[in-house]
C-alpha positions, -999 to 999 in steps of 0.1 A, spaced: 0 0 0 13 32 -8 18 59 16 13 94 5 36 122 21 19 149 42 14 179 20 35 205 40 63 181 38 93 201 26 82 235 30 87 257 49 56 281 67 70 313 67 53 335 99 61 370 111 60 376 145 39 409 154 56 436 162 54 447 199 29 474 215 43 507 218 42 522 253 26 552 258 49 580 269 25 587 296 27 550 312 61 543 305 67 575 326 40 561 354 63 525 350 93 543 353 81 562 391 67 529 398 100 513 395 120 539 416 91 539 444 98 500 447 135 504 446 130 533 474 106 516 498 138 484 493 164 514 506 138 525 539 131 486 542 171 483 551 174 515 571 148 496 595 168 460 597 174 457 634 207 440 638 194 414 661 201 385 681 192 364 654 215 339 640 201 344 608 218 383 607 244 390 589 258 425 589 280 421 559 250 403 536 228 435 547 262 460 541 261 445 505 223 449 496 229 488 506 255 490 483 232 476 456 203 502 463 222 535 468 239 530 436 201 533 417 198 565 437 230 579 421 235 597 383 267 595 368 280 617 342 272 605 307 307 601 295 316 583 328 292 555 314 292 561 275 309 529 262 276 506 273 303 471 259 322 484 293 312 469 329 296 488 359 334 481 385 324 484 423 359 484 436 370 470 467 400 482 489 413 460 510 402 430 525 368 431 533 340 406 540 316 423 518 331 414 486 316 379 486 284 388 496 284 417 467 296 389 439 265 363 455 243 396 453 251 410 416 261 377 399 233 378 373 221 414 382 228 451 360 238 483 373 231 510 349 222 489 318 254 468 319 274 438 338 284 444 369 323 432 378 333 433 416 373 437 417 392 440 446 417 470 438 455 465 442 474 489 424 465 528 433 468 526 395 433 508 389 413 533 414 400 554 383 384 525 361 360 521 392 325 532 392 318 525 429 351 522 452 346 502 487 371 515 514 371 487 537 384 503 576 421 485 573 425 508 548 410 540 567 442 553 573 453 559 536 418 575 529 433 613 521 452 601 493 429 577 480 407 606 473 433 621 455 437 598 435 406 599 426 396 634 427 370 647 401 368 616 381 329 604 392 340 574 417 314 570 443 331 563 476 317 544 506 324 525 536 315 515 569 341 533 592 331 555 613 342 595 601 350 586 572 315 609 557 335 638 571 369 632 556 354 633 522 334 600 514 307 600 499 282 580 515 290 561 554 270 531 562 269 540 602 251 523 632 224 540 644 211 527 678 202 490 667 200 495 634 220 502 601 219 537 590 239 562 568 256 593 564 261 616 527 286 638 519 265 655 496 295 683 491 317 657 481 298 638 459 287 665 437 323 680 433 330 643 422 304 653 394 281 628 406 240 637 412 223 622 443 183 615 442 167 639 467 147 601 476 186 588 489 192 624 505 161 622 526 168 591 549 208 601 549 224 616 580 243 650 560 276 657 569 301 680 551 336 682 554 369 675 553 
């Protein structure tokens, strides 16, 4: 008996997939707030983790997660981030038990519409390819220079040492009673040419200085 062949057999359907909705200006403006409310209600959910007795806490892990947040609060200057082939570097200096919890956190995440690549800094050299720079306190000390270093050439600075905000960093994490808080230079930042959201400035501590 013989068998005939399915009619399509040997050709090929051809099918054009729809092109996709436009967004309204209006709503992609609406989805755009919406976004930054969610990412600032994250930022006020971290000011009020209580560093408890819990076993479960980890200071670092929570350290880390700021870090993630403020930098969405934070503008850089458009040639600072024109080559979008180039990675968003957070820079860390010295040894400091934030960096692993910052790889676990931003492994598969983006930072301003690019790859994110966590380096710990060696050479004083490196210090300008950064986009974020983590002083970790054992290197406190050498904080004057790295800021020269680094002067005017849009590096957000941070750290977790206390004073730090008023020798010229831009933003301290700082403990505040039984929680985590933090501290803006605001002075600082914006003579790094960097522009802080009024939403960041709002739960900061200000401090000027040096």
């Amino acid at each position: 008996m013989k068998t005939e062949a399915p009619a399509t057999l040997g050709r090929r359907e051809s099918w054009t997939e729809p092109a996709a909705p436009m967004m309204d200006p209006r709503h992609r403006k609406r989805a755009v707030a919406a976004a930054a409310r969610v990412i600032a209600c994250g930022l006020w959910v971290l000011v009020a983790t209580h560093a408890s007795a819990d076993p479960a806490y980890d200071e670092a892990k929570v350290k880390a997660a700021f870090v993630e947040r403020f930098i969405h609060f934070v503008d850089w200057p458009e040639a600072r981030l024109a080559d979008s082939s180039r990675p968003f570097v957070i820079g860390i200096l010295g040894r400091d038990p934030i960096q692993p919890h910052l790889e676990e956190l931003l492994a598969s995440k983006q930072l301003k519409d690019r790859a994110v690549q966590i380096r710990l800094i060696e050479r004083v050299e490196d210090l300008g390819e950064c986009h974020v720079l983590w002083i970790s306190s054992s290197e406190a000390g050498h904080v004057a220079d790295v800021l020269a270093r680094i002067d005017g050439q849009a590096v957000l600075t941070m750290s977790d040492t206390e004073g730090l905000a008023a020798r010229g960093v831009d933003i301290n994490l700082s403990r505040a009673g039984d929680h985590l808080g933090f501290e803006v230079n605001r002075v600082a930042a914006e003579h790094s040419g960097l522009q802080l959201s009024a939403k960041l400035l709002d739960l900061a501590r200000i401090v000027s200085g040096p």
